[in-house]
Backbone as JSON Lines, residues from 0, in Angstrom:
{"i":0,"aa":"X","n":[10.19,-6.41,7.63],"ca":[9.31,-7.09,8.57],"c":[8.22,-7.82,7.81]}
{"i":1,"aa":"X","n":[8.07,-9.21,7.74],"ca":[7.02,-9.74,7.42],"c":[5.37,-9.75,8.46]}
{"i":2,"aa":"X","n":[4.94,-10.45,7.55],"ca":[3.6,-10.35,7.94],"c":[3.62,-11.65,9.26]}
{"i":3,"aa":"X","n":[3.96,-11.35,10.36],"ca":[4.12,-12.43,11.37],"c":[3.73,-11.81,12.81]}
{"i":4,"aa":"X","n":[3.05,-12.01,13.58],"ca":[2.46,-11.63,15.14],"c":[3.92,-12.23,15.76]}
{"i":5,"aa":"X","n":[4.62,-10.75,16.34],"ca":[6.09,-10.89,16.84],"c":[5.55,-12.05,18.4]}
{"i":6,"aa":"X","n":[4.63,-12.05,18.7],"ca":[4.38,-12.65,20.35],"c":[3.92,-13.96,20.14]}
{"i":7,"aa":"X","n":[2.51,-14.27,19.5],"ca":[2.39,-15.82,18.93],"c":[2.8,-16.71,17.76]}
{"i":8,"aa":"X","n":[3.43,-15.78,16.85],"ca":[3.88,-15.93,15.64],"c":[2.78,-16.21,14.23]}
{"i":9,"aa":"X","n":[1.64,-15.86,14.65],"ca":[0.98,-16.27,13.46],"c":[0.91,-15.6,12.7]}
{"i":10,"aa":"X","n":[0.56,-16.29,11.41],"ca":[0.72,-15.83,10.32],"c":[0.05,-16.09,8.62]}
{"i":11,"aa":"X","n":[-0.12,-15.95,7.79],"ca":[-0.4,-16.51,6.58],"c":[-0.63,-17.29,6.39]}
{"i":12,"aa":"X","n":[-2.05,-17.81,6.39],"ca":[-2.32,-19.44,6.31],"c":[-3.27,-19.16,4.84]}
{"i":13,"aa":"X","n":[-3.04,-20.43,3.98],"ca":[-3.67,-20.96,2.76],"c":[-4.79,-21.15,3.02]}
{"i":14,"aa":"X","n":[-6.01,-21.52,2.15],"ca":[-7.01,-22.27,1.84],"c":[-7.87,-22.54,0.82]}
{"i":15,"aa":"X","n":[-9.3,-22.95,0.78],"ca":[-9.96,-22.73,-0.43],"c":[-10.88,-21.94,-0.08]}
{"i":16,"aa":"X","n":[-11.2,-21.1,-1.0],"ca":[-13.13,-20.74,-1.06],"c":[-13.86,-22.12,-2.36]}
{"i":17,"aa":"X","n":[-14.54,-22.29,-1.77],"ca":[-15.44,-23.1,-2.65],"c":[-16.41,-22.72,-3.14]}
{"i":18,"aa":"X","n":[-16.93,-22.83,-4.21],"ca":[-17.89,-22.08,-4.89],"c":[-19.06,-23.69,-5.61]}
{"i":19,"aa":"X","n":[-20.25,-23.33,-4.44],"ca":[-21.25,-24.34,-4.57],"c":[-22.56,-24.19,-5.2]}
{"i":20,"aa":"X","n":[-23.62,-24.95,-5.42],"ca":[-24.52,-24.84,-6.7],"c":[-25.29,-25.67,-6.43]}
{"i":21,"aa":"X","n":[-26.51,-25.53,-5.85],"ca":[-28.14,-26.55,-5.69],"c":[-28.47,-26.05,-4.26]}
{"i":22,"aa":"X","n":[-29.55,-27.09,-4.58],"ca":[-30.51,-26.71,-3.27],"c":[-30.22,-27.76,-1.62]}
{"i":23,"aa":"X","n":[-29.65,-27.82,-0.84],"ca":[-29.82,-28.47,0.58],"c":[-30.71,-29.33,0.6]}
{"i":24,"aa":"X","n":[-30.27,-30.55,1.38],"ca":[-31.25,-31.97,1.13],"c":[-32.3,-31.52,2.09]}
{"i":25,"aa":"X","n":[-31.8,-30.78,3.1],"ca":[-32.77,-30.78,4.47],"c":[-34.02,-29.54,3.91]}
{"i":26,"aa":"X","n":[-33.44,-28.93,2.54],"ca":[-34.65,-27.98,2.19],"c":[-35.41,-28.68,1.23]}
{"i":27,"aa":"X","n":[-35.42,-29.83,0.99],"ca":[-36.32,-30.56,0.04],"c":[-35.06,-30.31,-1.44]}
{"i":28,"aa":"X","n":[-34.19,-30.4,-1.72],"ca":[-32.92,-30.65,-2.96],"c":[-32.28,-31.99,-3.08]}
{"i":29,"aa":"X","n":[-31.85,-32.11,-3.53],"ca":[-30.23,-33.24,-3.59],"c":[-29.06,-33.29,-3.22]}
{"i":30,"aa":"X","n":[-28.9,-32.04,-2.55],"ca":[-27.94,-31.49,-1.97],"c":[-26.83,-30.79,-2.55]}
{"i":31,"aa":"X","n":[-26.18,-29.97,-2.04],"ca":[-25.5,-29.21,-3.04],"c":[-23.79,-29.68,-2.98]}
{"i":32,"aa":"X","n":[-23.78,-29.45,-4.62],"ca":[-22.33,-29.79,-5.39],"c":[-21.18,-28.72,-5.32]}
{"i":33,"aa":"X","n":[-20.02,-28.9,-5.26],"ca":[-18.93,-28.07,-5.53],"c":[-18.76,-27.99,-6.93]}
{"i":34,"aa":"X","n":[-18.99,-26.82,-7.72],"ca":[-18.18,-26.45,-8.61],"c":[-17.14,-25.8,-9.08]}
{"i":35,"aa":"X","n":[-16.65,-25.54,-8.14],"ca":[-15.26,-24.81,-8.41],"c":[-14.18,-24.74,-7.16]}
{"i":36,"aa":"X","n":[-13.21,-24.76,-6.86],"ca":[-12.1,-24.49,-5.71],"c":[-11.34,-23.29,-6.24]}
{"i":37,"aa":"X","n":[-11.29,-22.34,-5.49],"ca":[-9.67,-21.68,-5.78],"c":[-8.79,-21.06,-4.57]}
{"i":38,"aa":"X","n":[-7.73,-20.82,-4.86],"ca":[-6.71,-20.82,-3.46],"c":[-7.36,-19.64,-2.93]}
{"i":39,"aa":"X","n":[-7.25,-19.0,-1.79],"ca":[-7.43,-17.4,-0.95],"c":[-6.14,-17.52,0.17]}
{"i":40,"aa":"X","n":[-6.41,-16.66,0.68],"ca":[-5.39,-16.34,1.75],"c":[-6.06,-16.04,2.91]}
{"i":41,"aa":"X","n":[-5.84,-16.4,4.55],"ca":[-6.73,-16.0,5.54],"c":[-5.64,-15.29,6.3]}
{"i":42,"aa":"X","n":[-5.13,-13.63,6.12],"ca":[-4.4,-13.18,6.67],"c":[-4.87,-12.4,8.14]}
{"i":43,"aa":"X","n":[-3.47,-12.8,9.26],"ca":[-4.54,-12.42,10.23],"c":[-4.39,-10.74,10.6]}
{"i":44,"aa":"X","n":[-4.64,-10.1,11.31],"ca":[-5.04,-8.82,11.74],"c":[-3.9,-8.25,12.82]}
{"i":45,"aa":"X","n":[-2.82,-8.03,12.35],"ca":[-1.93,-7.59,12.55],"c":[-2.06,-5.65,12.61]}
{"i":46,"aa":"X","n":[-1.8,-5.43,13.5],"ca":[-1.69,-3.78,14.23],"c":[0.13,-3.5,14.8]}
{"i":47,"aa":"X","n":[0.35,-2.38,14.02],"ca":[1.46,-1.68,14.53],"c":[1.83,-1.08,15.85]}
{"i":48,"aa":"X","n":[2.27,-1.32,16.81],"ca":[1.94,-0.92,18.28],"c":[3.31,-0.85,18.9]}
{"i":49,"aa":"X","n":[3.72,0.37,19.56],"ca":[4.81,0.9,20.18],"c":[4.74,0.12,21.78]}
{"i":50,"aa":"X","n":[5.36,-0.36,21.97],"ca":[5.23,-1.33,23.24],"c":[6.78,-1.72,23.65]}
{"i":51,"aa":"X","n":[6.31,-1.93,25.25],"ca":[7.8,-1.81,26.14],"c":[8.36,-3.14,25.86]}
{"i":52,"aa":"X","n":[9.42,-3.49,25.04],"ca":[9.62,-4.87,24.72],"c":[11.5,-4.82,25.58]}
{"i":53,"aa":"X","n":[11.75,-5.45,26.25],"ca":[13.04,-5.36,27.5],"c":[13.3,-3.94,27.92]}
{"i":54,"aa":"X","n":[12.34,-3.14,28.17],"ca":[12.75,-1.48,29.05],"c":[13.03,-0.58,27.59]}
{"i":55,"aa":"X","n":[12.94,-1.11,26.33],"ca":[12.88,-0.56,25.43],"c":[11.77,-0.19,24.8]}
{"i":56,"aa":"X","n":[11.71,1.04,24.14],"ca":[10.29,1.33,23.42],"c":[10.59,0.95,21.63]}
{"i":57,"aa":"X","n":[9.98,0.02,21.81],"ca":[9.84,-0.61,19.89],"c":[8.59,-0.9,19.27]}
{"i":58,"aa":"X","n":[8.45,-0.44,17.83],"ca":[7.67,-0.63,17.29],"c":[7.26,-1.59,16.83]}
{"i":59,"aa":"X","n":[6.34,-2.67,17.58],"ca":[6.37,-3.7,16.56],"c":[4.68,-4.27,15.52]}
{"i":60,"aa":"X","n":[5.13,-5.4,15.09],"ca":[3.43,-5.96,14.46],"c":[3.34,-7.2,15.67]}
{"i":61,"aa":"X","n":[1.82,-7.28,15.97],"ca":[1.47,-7.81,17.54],"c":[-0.42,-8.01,16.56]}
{"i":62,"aa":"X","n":[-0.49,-9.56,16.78],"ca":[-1.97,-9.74,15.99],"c":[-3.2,-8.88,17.41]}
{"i":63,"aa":"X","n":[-4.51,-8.31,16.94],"ca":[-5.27,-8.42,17.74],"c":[-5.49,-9.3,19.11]}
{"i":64,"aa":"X","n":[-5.53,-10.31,18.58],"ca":[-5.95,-11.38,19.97],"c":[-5.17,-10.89,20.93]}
{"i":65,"aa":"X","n":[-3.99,-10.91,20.82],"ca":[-2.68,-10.66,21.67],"c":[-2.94,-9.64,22.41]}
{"i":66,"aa":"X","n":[-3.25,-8.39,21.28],"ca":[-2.66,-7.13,22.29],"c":[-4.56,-6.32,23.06]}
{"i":67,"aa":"X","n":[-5.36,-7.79,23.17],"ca":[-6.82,-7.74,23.78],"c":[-6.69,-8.87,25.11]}
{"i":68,"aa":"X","n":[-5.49,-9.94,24.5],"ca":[-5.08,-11.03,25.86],"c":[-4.59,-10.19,27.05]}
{"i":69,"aa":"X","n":[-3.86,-8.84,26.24],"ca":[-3.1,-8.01,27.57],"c":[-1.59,-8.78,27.47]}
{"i":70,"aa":"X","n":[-1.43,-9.49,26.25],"ca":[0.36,-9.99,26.37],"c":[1.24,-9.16,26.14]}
{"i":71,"aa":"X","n":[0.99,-7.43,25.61],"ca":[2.18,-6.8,25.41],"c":[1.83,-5.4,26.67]}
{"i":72,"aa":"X","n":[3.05,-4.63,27.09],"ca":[2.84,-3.42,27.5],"c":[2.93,-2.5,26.74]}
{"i":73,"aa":"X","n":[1.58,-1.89,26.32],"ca":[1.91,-0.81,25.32],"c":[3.01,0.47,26.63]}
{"i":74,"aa":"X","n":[3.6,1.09,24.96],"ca":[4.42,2.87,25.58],"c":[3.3,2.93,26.06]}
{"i":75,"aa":"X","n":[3.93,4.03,27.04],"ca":[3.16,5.51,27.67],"c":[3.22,6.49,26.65]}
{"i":76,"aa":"X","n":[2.48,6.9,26.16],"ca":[2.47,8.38,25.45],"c":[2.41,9.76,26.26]}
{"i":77,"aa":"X","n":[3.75,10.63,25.78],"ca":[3.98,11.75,26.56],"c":[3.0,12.52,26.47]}
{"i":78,"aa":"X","n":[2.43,13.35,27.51],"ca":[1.57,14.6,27.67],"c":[2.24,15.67,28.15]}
{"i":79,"aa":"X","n":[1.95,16.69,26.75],"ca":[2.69,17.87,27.08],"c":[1.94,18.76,27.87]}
């Protein structure tokens, strides 16, 4: 199972952190420069959750947003 939200599909997105250096024009500076880029990763928040997926109980990965939208039916958990 990859890292993928089984209901919206998201997933692993690229980007940069930038790493900057001076003072803001609006604080009295020249404004500030980029000195450096490097890649990161913005992985999203994926939770393991037992949920009724066709009258079946399966385990799946379901991001936050989703399972706070109310898009999955979690199981019932038995009480003994």
């Amino acid at each position: 199972m990859s890292r993928v939200c089984v209901i919206c599909g998201k997933k692993t997105e690229v980007g940069n952190q930038i790493e900057r250096r001076g003072l803001a024009k609006w604080k009295g500076g020249v404004g500030r420069k980029i000195t450096g880029k490097t890649k990161r990763k913005f992985k999203p928040n994926l939770q393991r959750v037992k949920a009724n997926v066709d009258g079946t109980i399966k385990r799946i990965k379901v991001c936050t947003r989703c399972i706070s939208a109310g898009k999955i039916v979690k199981a019932v958990s038995r009480q003994l």
